[in-house]
C-alpha positions as CSV (number, residue, x, y, z in Angstrom):
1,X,17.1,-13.3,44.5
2,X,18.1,-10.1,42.5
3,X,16.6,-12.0,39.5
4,X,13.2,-12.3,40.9
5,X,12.6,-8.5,42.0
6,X,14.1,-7.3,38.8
7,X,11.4,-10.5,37.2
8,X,8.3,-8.7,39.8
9,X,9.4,-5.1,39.0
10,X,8.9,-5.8,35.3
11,X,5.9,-7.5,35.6
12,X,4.9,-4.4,38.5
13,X,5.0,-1.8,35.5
14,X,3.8,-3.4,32.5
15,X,0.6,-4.1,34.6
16,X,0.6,-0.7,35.9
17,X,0.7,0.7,31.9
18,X,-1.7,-2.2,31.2
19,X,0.8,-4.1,28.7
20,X,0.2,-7.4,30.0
21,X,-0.6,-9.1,27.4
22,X,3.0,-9.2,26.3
23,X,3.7,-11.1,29.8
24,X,1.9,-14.5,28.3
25,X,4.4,-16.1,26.4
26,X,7.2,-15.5,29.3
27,X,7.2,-17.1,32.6
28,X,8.5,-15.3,36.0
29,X,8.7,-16.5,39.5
30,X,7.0,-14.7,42.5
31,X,7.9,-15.0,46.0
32,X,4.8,-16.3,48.2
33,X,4.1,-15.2,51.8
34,X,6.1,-18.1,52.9
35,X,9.2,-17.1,51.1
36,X,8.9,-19.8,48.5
37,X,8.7,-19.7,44.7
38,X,6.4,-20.2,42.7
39,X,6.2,-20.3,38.8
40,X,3.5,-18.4,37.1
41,X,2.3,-17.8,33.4
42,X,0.0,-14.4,32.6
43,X,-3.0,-14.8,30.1
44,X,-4.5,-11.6,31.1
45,X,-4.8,-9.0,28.4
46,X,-5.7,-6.3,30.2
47,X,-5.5,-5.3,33.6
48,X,-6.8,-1.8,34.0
49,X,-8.8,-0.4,31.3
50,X,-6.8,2.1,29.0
51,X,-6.9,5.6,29.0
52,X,-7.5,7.3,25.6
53,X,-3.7,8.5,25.8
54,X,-3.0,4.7,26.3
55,X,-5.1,3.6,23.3
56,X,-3.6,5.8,20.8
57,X,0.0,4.4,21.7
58,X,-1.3,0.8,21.2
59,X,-2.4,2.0,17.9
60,X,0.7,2.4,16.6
61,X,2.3,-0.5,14.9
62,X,6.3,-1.2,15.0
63,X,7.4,-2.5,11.9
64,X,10.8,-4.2,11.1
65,X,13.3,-3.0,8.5
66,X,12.8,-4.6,5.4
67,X,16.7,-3.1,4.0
68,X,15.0,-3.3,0.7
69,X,16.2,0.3,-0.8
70,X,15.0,-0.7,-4.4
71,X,11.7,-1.7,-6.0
72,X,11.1,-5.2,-6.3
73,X,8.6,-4.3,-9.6
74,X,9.2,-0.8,-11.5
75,X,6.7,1.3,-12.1
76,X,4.4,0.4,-14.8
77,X,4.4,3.5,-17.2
78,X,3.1,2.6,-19.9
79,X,-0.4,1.2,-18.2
80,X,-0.9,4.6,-16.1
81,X,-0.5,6.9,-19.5
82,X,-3.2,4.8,-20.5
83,X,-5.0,5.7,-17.7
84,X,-4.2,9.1,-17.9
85,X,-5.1,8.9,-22.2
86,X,-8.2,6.9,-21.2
87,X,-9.7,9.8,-18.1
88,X,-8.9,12.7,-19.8
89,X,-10.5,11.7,-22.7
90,X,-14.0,10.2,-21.0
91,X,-14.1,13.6,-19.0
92,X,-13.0,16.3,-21.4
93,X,-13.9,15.0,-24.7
94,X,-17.0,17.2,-25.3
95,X,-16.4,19.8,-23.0
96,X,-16.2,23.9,-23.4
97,X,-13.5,25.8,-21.5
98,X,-15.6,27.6,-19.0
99,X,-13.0,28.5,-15.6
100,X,-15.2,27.3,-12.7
101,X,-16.2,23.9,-14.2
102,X,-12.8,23.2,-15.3
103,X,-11.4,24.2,-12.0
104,X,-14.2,21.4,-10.3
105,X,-12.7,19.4,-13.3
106,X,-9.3,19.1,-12.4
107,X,-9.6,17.9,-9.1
108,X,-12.3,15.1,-9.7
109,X,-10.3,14.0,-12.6
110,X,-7.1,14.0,-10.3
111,X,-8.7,12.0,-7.8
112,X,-9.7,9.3,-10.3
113,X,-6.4,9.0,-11.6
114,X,-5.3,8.7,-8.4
115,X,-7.8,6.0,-7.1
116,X,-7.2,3.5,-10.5
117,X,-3.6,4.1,-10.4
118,X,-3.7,3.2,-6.4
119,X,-5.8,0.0,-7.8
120,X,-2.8,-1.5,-10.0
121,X,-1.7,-2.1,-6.4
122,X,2.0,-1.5,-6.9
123,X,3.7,-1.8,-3.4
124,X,5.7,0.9,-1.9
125,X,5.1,4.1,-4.2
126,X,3.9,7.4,-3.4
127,X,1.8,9.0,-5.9
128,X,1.1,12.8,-6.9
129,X,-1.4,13.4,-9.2
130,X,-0.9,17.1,-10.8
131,X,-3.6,18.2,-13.5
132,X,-3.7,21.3,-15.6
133,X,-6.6,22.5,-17.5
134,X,-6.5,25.8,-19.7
135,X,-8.5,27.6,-22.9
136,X,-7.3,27.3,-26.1
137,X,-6.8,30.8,-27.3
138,X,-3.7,30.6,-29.7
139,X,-1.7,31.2,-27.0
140,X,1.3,29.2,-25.6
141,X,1.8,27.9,-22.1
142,X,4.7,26.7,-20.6
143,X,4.5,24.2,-17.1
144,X,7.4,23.3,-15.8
145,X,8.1,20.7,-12.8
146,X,11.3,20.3,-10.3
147,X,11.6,17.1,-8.2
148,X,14.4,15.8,-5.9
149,X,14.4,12.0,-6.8
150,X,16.2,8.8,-7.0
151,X,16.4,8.1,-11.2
152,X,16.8,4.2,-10.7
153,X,13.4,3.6,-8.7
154,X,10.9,6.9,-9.0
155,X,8.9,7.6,-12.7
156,X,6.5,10.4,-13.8
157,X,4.3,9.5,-16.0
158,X,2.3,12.4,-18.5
159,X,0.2,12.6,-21.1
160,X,-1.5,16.1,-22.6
161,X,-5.0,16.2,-24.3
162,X,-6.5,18.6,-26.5
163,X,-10.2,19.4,-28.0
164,X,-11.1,22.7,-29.5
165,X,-12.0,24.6,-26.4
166,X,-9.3,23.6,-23.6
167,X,-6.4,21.8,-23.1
168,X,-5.6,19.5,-20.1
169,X,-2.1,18.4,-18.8
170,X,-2.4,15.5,-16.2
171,X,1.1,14.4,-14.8
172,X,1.5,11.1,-12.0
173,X,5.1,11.3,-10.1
174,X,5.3,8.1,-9.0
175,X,8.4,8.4,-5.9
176,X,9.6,5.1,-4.2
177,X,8.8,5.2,-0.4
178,X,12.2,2.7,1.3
């Protein structure tokens, strides 16, 4: 008898947040007007219609721990400082140093490294996509970079490219998400 009110209570408040959906697959009893039991199954989805704050919690997605804390493929170096060789090169080989265009520069070219890297496709890495360009004056330049990483599973990968106007310094950290 405790069963069944704890069993209706249940079933009370997920129709009341309109979760009912997850009530289909289990069955319950509920008491009739005569005092007897009857078995039921839900199949309805929704009761109520869902508030806005209702629809961005259903939004959400729970997923299960994978306990994987290592890559299951490393990093492909070598192919994205081809990329990087291969970008640089289509966008910068005939260009002059002027500082607005190269500044407009830098980021398109760092958001196409970042969208054909992204299309190798390799699961569970987090990309940042740092590009540098500069005049060639005779001058040196020194840029540095400091991460906090895991040496086993997260890569950088660089390459630097030069014509006789500008230089350009495109870097791709490549950090595992677990």
């Amino acid at each position: 008898m405790m069963a069944d009110t704890a069993k209706d209570g249940r079933a009370h408040s997920l129709k009341k947040e309109g979760n009912v959906s997850s009530l289909s697959s289990h069955e319950f009893q509920r008491k009739e007007h005569h005092g007897r039991l009857k078995d039921c199954v839900s199949s309805v989805s929704y009761v109520d219609e869902p508030s806005q704050h209702d629809a961005a919690s259903h939004l959400t997605v729970q997923m299960e721990n994978t306990y994987q804390l290592g890559p299951t493929e490393h990093f492909p170096v070598a192919i994205v400082n081809q990329i990087l060789k291969d970008v640089l090169t289509n966008y910068l080989q005939e260009q002059q140093y002027d500082p607005e265009l190269c500044r407009q520069m830098a980021k398109t070219i760092s958001e196409v490294i970042k969208a054909q890297v992204k299309d190798l496709e390799i699961p569970r890495y987090k990309l940042i996509v740092v590009v540098h360009i500069g005049p060639r004056r005779g001058q040196s330049i020194l840029i540095g970079s400091r991460c906090l990483w895991n040496p086993e599973s997260d890569t950088f990968a660089s390459h630097v490219f030069r014509n006789s106007s500008l230089f350009a310094l495109a870097n791709v950290y490549a950090v595992y998400f677990e």
